[in-house]
N, C-alpha and C positions, 0 to 999 in steps of 0.2 A: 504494500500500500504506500503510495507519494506519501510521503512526511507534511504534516500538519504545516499550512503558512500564518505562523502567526504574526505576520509583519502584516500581511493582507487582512489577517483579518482587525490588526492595530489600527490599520487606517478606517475600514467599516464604523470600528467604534468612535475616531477620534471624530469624524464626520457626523455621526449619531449625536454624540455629544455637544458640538457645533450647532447644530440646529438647534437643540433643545437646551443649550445651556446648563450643560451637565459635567460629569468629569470622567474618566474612563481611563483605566492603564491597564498594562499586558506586562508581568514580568515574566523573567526567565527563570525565576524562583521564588517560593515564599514556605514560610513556615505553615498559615493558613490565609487564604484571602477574608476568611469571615473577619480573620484578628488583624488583618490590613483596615481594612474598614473601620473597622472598632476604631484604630487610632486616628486616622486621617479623615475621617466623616464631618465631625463635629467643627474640624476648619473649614474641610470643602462648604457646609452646609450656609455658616456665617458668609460666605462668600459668593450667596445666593446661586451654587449647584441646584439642579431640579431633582438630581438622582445620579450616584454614583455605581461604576459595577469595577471590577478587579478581575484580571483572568489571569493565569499564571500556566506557566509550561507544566511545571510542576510543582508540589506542597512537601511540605517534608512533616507537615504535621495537621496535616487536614483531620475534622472532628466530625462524626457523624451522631446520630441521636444517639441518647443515652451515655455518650462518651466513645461511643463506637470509632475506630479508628480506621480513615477512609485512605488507601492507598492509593498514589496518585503519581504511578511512574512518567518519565520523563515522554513528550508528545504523544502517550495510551488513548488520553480522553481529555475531555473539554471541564476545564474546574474553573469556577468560575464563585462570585457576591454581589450580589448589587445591595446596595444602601437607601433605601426611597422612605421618604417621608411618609407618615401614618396620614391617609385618608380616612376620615369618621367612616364605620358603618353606621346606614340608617334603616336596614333590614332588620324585620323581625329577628328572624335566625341569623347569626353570624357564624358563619364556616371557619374554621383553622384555615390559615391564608396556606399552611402548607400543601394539602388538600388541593386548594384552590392551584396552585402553580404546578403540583402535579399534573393535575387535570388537563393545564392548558399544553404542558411540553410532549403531552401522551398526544393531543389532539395533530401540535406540528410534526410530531416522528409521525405517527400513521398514516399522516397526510401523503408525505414521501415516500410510502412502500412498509415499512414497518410494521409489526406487529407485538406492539409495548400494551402492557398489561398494568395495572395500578395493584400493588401490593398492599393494602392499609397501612401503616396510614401515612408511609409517605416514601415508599418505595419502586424503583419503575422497572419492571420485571420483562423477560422476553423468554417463552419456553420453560417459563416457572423458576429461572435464575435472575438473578439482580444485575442489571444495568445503570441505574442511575439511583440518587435518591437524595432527599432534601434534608437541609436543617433552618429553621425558621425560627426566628427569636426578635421579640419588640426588644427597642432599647431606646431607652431618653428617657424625661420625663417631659410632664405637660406639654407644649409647643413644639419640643422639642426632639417628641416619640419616633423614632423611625422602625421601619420593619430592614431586619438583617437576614437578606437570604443567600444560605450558599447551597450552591450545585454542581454536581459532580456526574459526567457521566462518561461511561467506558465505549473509547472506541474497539480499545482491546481488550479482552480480559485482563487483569493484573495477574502476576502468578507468584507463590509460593507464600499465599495468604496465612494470616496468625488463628487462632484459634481468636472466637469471640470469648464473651465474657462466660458461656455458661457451657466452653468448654467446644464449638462447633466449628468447623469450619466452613464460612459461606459459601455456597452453590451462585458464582458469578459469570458473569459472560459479557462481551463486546458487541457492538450496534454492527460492528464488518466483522465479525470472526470468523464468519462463513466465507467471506470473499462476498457476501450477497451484496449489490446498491452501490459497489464500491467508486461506482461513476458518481456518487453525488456529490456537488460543490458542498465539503466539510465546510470551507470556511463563511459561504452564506445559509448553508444550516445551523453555527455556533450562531452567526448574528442575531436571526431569527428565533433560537431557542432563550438567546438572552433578552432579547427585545422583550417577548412575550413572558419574559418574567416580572419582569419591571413595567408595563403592562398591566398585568392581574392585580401588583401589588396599588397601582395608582388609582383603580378605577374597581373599588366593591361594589359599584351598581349593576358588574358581571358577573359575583361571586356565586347567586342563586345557578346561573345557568351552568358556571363548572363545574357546581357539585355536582347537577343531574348529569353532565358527561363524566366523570366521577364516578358514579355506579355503574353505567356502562362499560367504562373499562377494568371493574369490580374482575381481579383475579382470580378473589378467593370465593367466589358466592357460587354457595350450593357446596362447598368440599372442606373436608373434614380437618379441623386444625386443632389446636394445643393453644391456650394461654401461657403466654409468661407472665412473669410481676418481679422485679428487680432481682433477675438472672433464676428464679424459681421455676419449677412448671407446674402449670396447674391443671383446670377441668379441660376437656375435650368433646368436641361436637359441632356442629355446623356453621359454618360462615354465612352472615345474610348482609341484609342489603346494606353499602353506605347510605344513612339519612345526610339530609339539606342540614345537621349540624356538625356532621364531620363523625357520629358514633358509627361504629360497625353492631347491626344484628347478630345477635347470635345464641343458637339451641344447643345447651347442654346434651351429653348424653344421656340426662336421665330427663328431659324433656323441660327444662326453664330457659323461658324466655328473656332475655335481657339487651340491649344496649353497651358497647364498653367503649372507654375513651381513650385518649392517646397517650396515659399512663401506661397502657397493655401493650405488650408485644404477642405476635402473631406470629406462628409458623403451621406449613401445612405437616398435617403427622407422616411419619415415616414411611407408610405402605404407600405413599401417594408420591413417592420419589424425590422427599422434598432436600 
């Protein structure tokens, strides 16, 4: 596969940024882009930026939920932050914005050929392994709240992965691993996936509509999974529908119905190849 341009895709952003009056960089390394942002945000913002994003070749300490450690070899896959100011929701229900950006990166990969899956709750799956996945965290206060999203997604598999925290090691894969698509302009599909990140985050009067695309691309619904709870496992039984607040349905095996929120980790059980 041509090695990733990320000069080409520097200028996309610095021109994006230009119009919108924003800020944008591309390094050749970071520790994490989220903790780039964290530092540099709070000048850009004083400096009337509308929205910052960070991309990096690669992280040497990229963060996924729960403290999860997202590996991020050197030109594999697209890592990326953007920084955007908190817009009010003034919807009834208010979705997890992470949810929400899943939803919309699932909508541009399948767009192009793809067939990306949403894993609850913030997972982007392809063949029932992990390709991509978010971490979402407000920070500021009052005036000053912004939403911190970072994303990560594998053009390659990574290899020679850690065990997680509860002892597994992830079932993951690459968007080209197959050699499939491999004609697609990577660097106007990162713009695109980044665009529409920042995007979702600016504008919650679309949040209702990406959740219902959201259960659509519902991975786990109808098939049998395991809860976790901080590295524990717990009951087992059916995955149901994501609601418009971001909970996942779901039937025990001894028949109770309940709702769980994004405290809960999800895995599909073992006989199911997960």
């Amino acid at each position: 596969m041509v090695p990733f341009d990320f000069h080409a895709l520097r200028l996309r952003l610095d021109e994006r940024a230009f119009v919108e009056q924003a800020a944008a960089v591309v390094l050749p390394s970071v520790d994490s882009t989220s903790d780039y942002l964290r530092a540099h945000w709070p000048d850009q913002a004083e400096a009337g930026a509308s929205w910052s994003i960070c991309v990096a070749q690669t992280q040497t300490a990229g963060r996924g939920r729960h403290g999860h450690h997202w590996r991020s070899e050197p030109g594999s896959g697209l890592w990326f932050s953007c920084a955007v100011p908190v817009v009010p929701c003034t919807a009834e229900v208010v979705p997890p914005l992470s949810l929400v950006v899943a939803s919309e990166l699932i909508r541009v990969l399948n767009a192009v050929g793809f067939e990306i899956g949403l894993k609850w709750p913030n997972d982007l799956w392809c063949h029932d392994s992990k390709v991509g996945g978010l971490l979402v965290e407000q920070m500021g206060v009052g005036v000053a709240r912004y939403w911190l999203i970072g994303i990560g997604i594998n053009w390659l598999a990574p290899t020679h992965l850690p065990q997680d925290k509860t002892g597994v090691v992830p079932s993951v894969t690459g968007l080209f691993e197959e050699g499939e698509l491999s004609s697609i302009d990577r660097e106007a599909l990162a713009e695109q996936l980044i665009m529409v990140a920042i995007h979702a985050a600016r504008h919650p009067e679309s949040w209702s509509e990406s959740m219902r695309r959201a259960n659509h691309w519902n991975a786990l619904l109808g098939r049998r999974v395991q809860l976790w709870h901080a590295g524990e496992a717990g009951e087992t039984g059916l995955a149901g529908d994501i609601k418009l607040n971001g909970e996942l349905g779901f039937v025990s095996d001894v028949g109770d119905f309940r709702s769980i929120g994004g405290s809960i980790s999800v895995r599909l059980v073992q006989d199911e190849g997960c």
